[in-house]
LUMNUGU-983282 format. One record per residue (C-alpha): x, y, z; residue in three letters. Coordinates in Angstrom, 3 decimals. Layout:
BEGIN
@X->X Y->Y Z->Z r->ALA
...
This chain:
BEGIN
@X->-10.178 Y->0.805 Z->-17.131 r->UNK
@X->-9.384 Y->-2.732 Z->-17.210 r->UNK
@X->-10.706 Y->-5.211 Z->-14.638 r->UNK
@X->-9.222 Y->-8.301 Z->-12.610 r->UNK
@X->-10.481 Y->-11.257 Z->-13.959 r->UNK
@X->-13.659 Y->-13.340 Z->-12.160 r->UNK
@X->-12.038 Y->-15.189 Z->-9.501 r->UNK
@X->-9.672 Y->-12.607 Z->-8.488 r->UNK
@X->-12.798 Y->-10.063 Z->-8.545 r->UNK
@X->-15.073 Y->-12.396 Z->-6.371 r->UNK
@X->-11.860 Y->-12.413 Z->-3.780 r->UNK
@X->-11.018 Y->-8.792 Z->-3.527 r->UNK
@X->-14.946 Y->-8.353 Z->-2.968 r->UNK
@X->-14.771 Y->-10.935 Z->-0.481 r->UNK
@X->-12.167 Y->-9.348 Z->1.128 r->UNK
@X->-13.751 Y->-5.429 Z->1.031 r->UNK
@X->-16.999 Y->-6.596 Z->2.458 r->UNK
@X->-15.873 Y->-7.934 Z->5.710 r->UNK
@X->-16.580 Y->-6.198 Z->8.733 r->UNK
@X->-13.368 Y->-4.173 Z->9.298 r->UNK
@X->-12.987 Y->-0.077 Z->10.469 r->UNK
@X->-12.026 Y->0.640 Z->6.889 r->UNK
@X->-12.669 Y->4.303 Z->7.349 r->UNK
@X->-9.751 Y->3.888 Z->9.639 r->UNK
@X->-7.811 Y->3.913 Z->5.966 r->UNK
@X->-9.440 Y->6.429 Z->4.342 r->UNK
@X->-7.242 Y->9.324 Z->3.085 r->UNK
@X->-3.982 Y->7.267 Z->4.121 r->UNK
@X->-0.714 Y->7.420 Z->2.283 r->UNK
@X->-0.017 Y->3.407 Z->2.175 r->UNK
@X->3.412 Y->1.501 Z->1.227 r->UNK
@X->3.423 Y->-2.190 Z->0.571 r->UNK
@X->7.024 Y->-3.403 Z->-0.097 r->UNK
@X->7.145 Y->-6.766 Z->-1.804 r->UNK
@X->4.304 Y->-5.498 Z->-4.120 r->UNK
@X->5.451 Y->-7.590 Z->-6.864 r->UNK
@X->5.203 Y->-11.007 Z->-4.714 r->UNK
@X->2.777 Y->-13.042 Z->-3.943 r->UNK
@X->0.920 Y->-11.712 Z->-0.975 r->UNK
@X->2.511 Y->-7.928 Z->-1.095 r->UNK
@X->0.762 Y->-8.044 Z->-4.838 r->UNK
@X->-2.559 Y->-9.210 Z->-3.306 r->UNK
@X->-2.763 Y->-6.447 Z->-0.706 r->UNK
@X->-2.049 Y->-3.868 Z->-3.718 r->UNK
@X->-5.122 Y->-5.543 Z->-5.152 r->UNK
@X->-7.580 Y->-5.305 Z->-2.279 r->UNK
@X->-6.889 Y->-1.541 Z->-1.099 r->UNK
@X->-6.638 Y->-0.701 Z->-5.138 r->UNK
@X->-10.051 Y->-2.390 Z->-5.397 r->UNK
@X->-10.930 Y->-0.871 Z->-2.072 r->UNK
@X->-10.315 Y->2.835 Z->-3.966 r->UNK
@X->-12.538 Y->1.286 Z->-6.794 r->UNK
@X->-16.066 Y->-0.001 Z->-5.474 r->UNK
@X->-15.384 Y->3.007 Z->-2.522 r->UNK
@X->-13.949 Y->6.181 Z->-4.358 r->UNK
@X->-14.661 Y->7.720 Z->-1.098 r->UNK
@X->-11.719 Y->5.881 Z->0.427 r->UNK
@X->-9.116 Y->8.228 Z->-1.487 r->UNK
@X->-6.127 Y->6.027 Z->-0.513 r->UNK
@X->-2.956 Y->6.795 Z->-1.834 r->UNK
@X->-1.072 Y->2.959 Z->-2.677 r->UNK
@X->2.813 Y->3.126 Z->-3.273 r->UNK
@X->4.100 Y->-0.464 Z->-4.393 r->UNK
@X->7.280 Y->-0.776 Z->-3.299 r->UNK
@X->9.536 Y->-3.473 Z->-5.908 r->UNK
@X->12.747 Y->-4.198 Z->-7.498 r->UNK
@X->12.005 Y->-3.681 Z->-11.116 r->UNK
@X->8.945 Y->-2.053 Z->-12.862 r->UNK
@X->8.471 Y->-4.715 Z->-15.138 r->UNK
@X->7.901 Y->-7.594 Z->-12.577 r->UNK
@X->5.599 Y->-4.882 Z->-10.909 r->UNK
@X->3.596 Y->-4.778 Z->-13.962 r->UNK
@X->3.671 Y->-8.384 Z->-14.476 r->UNK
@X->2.243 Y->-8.899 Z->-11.360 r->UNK
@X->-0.761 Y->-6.168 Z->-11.210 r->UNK
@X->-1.584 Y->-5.930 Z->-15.108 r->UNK
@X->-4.803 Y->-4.558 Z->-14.322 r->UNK
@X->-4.105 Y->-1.814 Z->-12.459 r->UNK
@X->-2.895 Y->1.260 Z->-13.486 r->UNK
@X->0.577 Y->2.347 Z->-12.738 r->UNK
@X->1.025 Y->5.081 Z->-12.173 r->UNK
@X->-1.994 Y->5.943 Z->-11.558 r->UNK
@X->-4.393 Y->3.839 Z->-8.831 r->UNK
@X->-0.845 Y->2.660 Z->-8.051 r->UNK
@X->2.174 Y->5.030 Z->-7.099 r->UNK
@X->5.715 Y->2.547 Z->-8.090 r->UNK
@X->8.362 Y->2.803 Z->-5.788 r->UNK
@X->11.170 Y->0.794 Z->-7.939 r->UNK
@X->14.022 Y->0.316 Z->-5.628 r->UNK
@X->15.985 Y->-2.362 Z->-2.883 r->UNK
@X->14.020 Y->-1.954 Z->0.963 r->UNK
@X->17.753 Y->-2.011 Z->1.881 r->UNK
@X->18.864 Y->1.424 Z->0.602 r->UNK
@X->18.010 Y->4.722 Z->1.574 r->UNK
@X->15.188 Y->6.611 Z->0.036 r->UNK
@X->15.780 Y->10.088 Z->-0.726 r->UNK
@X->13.216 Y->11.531 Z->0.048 r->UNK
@X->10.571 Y->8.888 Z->0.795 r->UNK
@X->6.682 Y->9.980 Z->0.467 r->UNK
@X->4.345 Y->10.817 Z->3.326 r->UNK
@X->2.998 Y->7.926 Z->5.052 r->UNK
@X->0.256 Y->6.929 Z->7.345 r->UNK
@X->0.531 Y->2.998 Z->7.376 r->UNK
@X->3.459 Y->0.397 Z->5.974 r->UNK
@X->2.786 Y->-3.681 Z->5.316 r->UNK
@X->6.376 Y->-5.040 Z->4.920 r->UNK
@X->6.268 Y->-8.172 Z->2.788 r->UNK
@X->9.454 Y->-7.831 Z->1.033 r->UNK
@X->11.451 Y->-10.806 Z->1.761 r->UNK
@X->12.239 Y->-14.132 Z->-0.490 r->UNK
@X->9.958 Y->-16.892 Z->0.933 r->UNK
@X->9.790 Y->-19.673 Z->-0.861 r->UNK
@X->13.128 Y->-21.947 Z->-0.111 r->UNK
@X->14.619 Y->-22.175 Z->-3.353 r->UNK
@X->14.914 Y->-18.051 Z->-3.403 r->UNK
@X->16.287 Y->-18.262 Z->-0.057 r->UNK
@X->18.203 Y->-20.703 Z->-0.070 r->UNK
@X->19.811 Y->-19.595 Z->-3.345 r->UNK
@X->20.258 Y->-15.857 Z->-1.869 r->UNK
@X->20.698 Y->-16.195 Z->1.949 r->UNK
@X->22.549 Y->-12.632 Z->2.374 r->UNK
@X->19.919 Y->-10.976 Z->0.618 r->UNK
@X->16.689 Y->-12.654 Z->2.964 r->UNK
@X->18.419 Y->-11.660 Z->5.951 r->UNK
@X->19.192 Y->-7.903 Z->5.095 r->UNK
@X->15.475 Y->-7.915 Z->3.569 r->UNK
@X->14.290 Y->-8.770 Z->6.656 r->UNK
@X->16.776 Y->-7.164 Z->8.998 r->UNK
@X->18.019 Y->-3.882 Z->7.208 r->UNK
@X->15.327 Y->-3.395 Z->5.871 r->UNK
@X->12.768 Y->-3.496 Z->8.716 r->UNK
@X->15.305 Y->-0.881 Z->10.401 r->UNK
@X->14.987 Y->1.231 Z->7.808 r->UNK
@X->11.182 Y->0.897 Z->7.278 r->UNK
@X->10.685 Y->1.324 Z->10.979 r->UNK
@X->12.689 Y->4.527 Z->11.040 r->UNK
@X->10.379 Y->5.835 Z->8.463 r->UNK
@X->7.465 Y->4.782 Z->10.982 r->UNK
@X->9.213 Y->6.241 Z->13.615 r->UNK
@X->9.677 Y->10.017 Z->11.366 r->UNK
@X->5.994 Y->9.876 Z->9.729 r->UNK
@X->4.562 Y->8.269 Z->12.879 r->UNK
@X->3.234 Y->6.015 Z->10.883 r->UNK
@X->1.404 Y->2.500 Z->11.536 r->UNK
@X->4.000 Y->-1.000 Z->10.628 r->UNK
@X->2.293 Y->-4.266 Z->10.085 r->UNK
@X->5.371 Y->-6.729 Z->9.283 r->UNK
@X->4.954 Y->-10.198 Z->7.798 r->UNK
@X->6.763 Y->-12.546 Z->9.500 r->UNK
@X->6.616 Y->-16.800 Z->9.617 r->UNK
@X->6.087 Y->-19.506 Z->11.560 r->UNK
@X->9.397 Y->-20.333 Z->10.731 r->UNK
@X->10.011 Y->-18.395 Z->13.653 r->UNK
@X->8.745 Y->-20.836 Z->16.047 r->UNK
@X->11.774 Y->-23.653 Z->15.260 r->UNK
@X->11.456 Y->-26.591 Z->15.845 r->UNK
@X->8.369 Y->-28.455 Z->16.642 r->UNK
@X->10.190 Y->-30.659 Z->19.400 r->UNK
@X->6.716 Y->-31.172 Z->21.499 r->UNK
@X->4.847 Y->-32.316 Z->18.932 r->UNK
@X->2.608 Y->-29.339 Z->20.074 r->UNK
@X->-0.666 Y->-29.725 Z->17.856 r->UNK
@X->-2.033 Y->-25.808 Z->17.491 r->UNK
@X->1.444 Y->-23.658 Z->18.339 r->UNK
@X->0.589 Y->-20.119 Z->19.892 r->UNK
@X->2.355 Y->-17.258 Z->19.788 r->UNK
@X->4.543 Y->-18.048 Z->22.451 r->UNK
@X->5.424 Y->-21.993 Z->21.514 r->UNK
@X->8.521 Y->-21.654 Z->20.431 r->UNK
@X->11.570 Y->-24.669 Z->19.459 r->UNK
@X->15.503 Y->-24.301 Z->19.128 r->UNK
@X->17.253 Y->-23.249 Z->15.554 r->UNK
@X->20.558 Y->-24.088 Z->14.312 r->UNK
@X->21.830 Y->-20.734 Z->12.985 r->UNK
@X->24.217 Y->-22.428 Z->10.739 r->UNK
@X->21.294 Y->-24.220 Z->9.103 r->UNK
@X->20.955 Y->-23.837 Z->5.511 r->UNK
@X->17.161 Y->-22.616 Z->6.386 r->UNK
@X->18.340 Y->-20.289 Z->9.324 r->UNK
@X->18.773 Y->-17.445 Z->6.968 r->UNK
@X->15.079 Y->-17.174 Z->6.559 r->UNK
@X->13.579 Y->-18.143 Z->10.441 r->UNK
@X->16.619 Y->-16.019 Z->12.436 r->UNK
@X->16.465 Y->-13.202 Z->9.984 r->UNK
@X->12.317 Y->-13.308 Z->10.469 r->UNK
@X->12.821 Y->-13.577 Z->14.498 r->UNK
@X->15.278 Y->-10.494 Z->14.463 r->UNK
@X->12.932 Y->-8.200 Z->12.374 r->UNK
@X->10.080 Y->-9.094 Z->15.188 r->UNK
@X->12.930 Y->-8.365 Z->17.790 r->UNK
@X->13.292 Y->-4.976 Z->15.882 r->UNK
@X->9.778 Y->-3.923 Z->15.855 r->UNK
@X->9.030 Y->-4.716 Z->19.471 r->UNK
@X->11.955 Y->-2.678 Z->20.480 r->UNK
@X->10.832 Y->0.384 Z->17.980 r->UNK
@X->7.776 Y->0.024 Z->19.702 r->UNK
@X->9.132 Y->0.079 Z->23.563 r->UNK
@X->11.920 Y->2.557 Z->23.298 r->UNK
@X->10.373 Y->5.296 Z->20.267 r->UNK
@X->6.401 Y->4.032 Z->20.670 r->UNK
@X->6.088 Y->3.044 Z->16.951 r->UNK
@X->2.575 Y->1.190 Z->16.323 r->UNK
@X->4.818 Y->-1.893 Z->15.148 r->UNK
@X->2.552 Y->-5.204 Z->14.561 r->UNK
@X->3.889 Y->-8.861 Z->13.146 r->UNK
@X->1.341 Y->-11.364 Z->11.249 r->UNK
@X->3.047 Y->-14.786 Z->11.430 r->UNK
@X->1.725 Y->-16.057 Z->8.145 r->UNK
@X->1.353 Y->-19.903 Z->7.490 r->UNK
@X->1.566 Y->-21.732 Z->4.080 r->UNK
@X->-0.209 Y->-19.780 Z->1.749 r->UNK
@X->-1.503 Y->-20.704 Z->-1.525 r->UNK
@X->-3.995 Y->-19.577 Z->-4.405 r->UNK
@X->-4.191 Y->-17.910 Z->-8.069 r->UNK
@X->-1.261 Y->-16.011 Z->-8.267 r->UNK
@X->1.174 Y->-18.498 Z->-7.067 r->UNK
@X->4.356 Y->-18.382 Z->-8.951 r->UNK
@X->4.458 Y->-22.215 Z->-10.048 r->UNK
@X->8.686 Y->-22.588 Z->-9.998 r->UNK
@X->8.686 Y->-21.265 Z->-6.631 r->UNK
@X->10.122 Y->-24.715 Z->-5.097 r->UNK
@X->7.330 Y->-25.754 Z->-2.410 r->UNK
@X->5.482 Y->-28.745 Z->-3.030 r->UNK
@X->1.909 Y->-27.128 Z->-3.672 r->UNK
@X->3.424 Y->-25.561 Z->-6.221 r->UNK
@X->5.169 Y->-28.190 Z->-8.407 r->UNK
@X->1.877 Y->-30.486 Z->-7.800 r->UNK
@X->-0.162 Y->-27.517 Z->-9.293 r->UNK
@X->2.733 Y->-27.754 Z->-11.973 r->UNK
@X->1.991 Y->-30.964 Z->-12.717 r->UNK
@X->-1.610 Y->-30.875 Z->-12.926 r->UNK
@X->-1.540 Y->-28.454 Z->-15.258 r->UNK
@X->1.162 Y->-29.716 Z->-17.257 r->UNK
@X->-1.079 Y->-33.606 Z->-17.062 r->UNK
@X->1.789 Y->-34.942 Z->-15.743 r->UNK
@X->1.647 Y->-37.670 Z->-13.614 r->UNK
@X->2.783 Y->-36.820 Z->-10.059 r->UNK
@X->5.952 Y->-38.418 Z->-7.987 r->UNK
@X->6.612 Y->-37.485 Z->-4.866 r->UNK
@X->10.432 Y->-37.290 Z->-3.628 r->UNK
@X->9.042 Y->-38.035 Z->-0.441 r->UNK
@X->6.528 Y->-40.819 Z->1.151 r->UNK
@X->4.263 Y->-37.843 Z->1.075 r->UNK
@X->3.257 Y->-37.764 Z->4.901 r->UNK
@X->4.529 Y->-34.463 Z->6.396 r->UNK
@X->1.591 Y->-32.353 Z->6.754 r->UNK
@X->1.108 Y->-28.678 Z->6.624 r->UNK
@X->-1.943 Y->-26.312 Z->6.893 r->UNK
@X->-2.737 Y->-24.727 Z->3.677 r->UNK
@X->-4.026 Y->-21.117 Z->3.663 r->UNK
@X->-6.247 Y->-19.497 Z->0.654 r->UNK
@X->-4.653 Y->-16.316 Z->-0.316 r->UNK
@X->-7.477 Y->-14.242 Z->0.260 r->UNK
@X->-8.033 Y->-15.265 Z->3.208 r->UNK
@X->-4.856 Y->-14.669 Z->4.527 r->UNK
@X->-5.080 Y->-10.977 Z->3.198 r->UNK
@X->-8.032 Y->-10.744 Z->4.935 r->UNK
@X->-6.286 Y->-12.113 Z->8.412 r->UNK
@X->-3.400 Y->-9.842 Z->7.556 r->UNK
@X->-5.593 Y->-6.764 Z->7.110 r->UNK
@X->-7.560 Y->-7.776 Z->10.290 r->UNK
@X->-3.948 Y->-7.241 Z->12.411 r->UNK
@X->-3.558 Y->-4.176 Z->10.665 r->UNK
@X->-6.796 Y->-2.221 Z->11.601 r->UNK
@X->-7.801 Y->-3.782 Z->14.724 r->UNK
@X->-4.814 Y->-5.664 Z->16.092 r->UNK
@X->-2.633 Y->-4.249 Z->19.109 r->UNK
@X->0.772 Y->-2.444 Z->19.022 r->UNK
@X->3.810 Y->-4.353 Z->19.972 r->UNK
@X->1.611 Y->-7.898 Z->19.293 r->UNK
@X->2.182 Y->-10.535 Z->16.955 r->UNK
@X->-0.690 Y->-12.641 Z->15.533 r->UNK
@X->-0.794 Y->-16.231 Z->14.255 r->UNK
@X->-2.300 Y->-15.992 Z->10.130 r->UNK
@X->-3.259 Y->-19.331 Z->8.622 r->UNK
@X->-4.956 Y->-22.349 Z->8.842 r->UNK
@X->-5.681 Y->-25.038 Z->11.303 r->UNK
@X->-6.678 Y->-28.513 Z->9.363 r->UNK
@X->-3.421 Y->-29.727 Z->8.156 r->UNK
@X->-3.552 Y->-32.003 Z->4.955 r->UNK
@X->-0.648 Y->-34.298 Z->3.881 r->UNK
@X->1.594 Y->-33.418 Z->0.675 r->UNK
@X->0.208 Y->-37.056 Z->-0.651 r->UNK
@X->-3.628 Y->-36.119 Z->0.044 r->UNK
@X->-3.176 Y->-32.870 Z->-1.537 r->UNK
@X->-1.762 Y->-34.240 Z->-4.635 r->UNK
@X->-5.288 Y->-36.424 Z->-5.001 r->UNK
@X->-7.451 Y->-33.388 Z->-3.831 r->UNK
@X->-5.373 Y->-31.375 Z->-6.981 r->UNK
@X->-6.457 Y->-33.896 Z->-9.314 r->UNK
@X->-9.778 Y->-34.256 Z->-8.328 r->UNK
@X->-10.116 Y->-30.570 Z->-8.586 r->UNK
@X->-8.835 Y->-30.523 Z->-12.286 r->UNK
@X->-11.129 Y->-33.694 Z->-12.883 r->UNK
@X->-8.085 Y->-35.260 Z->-14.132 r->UNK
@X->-9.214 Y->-38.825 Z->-11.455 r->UNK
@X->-8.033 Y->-41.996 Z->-13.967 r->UNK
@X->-6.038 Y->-40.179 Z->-15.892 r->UNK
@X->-3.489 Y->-38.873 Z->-13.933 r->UNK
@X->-1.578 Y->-40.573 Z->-10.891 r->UNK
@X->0.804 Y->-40.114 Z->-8.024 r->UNK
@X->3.340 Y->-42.142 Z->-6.501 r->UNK
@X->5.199 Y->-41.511 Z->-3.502 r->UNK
@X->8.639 Y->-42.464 Z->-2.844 r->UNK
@X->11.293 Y->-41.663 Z->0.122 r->UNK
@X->14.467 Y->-40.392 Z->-1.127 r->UNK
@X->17.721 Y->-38.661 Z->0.544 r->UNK
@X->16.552 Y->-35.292 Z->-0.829 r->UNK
@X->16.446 Y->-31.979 Z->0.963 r->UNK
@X->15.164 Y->-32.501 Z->4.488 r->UNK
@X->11.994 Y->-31.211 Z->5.289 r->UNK
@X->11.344 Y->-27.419 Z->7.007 r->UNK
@X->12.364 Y->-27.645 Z->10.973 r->UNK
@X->8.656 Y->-27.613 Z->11.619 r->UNK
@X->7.322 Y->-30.905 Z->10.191 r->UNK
@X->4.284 Y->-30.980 Z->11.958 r->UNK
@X->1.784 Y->-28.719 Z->13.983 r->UNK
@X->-0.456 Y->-26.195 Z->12.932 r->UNK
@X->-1.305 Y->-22.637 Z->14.237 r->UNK
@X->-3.602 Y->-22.239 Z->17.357 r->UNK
@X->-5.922 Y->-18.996 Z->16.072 r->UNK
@X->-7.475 Y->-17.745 Z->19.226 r->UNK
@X->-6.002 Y->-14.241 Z->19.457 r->UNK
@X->-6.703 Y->-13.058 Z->16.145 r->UNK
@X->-10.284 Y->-14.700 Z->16.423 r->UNK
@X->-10.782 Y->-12.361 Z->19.266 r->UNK
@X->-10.235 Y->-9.507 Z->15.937 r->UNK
@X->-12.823 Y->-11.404 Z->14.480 r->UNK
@X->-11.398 Y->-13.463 Z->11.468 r->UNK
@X->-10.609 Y->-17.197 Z->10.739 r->UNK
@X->-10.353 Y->-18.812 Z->7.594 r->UNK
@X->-13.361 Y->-19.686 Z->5.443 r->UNK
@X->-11.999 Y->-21.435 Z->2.238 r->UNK
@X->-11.610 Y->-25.261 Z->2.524 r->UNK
@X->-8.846 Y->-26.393 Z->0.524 r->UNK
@X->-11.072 Y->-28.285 Z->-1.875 r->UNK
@X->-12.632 Y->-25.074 Z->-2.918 r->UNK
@X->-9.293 Y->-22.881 Z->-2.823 r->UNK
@X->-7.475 Y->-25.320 Z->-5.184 r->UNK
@X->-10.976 Y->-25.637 Z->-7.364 r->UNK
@X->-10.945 Y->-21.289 Z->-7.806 r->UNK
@X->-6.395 Y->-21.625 Z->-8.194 r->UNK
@X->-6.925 Y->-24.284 Z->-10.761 r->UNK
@X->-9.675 Y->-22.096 Z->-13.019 r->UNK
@X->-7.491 Y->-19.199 Z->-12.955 r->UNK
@X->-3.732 Y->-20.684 Z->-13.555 r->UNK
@X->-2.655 Y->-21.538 Z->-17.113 r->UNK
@X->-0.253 Y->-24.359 Z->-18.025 r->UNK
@X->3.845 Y->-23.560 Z->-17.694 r->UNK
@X->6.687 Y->-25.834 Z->-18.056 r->UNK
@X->8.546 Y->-26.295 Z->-15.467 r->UNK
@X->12.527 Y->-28.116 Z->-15.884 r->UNK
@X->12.592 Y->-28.346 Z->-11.920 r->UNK
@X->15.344 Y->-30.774 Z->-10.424 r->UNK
@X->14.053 Y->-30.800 Z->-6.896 r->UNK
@X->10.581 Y->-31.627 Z->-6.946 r->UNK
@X->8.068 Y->-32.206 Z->-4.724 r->UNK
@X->9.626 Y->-31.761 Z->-1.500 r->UNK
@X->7.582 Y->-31.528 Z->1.895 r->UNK
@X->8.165 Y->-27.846 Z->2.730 r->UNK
């Protein structure tokens, strides 16, 4: 049986050892859609490695994604089929028939902006269409729906608010380019709450902040990823920006770890803020990334303003934390050590990127 390498082993253990009702899983028929994306990958990989150090567990995984290639690609230690039942089809269309289920985590959506950006029709109906169909499946199997939302839903910033809560939110253009992504992600929510008042469906939303960590696709289009691009490419770094706008960066396992804590101990009909709350500038985090590859004196940045994309609606602020803290989690990886354990694990690509560096 092959294994996940060091890093990624240390997190998933991480992640199984916290204090969470995980008998609450045991025997349960779980879907993840998205399971060959970022986060919907790492969630395969913690209740797979769940099964593994806990045989007792018995859960049954079905990873729900487009192709079974990029599904492989994405888990290539786990066995599929096997630890892992594939489900290789669009969260838009029908199922026929669709297997028994106890619990569903909906991460399918394009997040980063160049996907959605580039396929607007498809984020919305990934978001919209298919929530309605996912949450008729809850609503049939009576079945538990955790749905990954953003804090693009909260707009813009317009108060300057420092830590938003769940209830801070800002105006949206709907005709902005970006709009396909927040509105669609604010509909869904819409969706669930109302599955939840009118049919009773145990519907729950995790607003997840910037995430980041080994398993990052590096062409993605955010900044942290086309830094990390660099870095491991020794490229020198220039910002298309004066580097300034700020965001809080999460460690992937600890969001998976926030995102599991809404699952088994959040409430019905609730949404919960997932990420972190010390925000770090696109300019300091290209020093922290070459500090962390040891590349200081060899590798430099410079920061320049240009008349490139404008930056996400919400160009400052952070996430205020206190209701999931009352489920018991908060983040515990500091960025420094986060992009130390993303650096060991990610291998050199080439990336031809025209727009670079921008302060999403």
């Amino acid at each position: 049986m092959r294994r996940p390498d060091p890093i990624l082993a240390e997190d998933l253990s991480q992640i199984i050892a916290a204090n969470l009702p995980w008998e609450d899983l045991h025997g349960c028929h779980i879907l993840v859609t998205g399971a060959s994306g970022f986060i919907g990958g790492h969630l395969v990989e913690a209740l797979a490695w769940l099964n593994r150090c806990h045989p007792q567990a018995g859960l049954h995984i079905h990873a729900m994604a487009r192709t079974s290639e990029k599904l492989q690609q994405r888990l290539p230690w786990l066995d599929i089929p096997g630890e892992v039942s594939p489900l290789i089809q669009d969260v838009t269309q029908p199922w026929n028939p669709p297997p028994p289920l106890d619990m569903i985590i909906h991460a399918a959506s394009p997040a980063s902006p160049r996907d959605y950006l580039a396929r607007p029709v498809d984020t919305i109906l990934a978001n919209t269409h298919g929530s309605h169909q996912l949450l008729e499946l809850a609503r049939a199997h009576r079945a538990r729906l955790l749905f990954l939302s953003s804090g693009a839903v909260y707009g813009e910033n317009t108060l300057k608010i420092d830590a938003i809560r769940e209830t801070d939110f800002g105006g949206e253009d709907p005709l902005a380019p970006r709009a396909c992504y927040s509105e669609s992600k604010r509909l869904a929510e819409t969706l669930c709450q109302a599955y939840h008042t009118q049919y009773g469906v145990d519907a729950r939303i995790a607003r997840v902040s910037h995430c980041y960590g080994p398993g990052m696709r590096l062409d993605d289009g955010r900044a942290i990823a086309d830094l990390l691009s660099d870095v491991l490419n020794n490229r020198d770094i220039q910002l298309d920006s004066d580097g300034n706008a700020t965001r809080p960066f999460c460690y992937i396992s600890d969001t998976v770890l926030g995102l599991l804590h809404v699952l088994l101990k959040g409430m019905p009909g609730e949404a919960y803020n997932v990420g972190e709350t010390q925000e770090t500038s696109i300019l300091e985090l290209a020093h922290k990334l070459i500090t962390a590859a040891g590349q200081q004196g060899h590798l430099s940045v410079k920061a320049k303003a240009l008349n490139a994309m404008a930056p996400a609606a919400r160009s400052s602020g952070h996430f205020n934390i206190d209701r999931i803290r009352q489920l018991g989690w908060s983040p515990r990886i500091s960025l420094d050590t986060g992009l130390s354990r993303t650096l060991r694990r990610a291998e050199p690509r080439t990336a031809n990127l025209r727009e670079r560096h921008l302060p999403l």
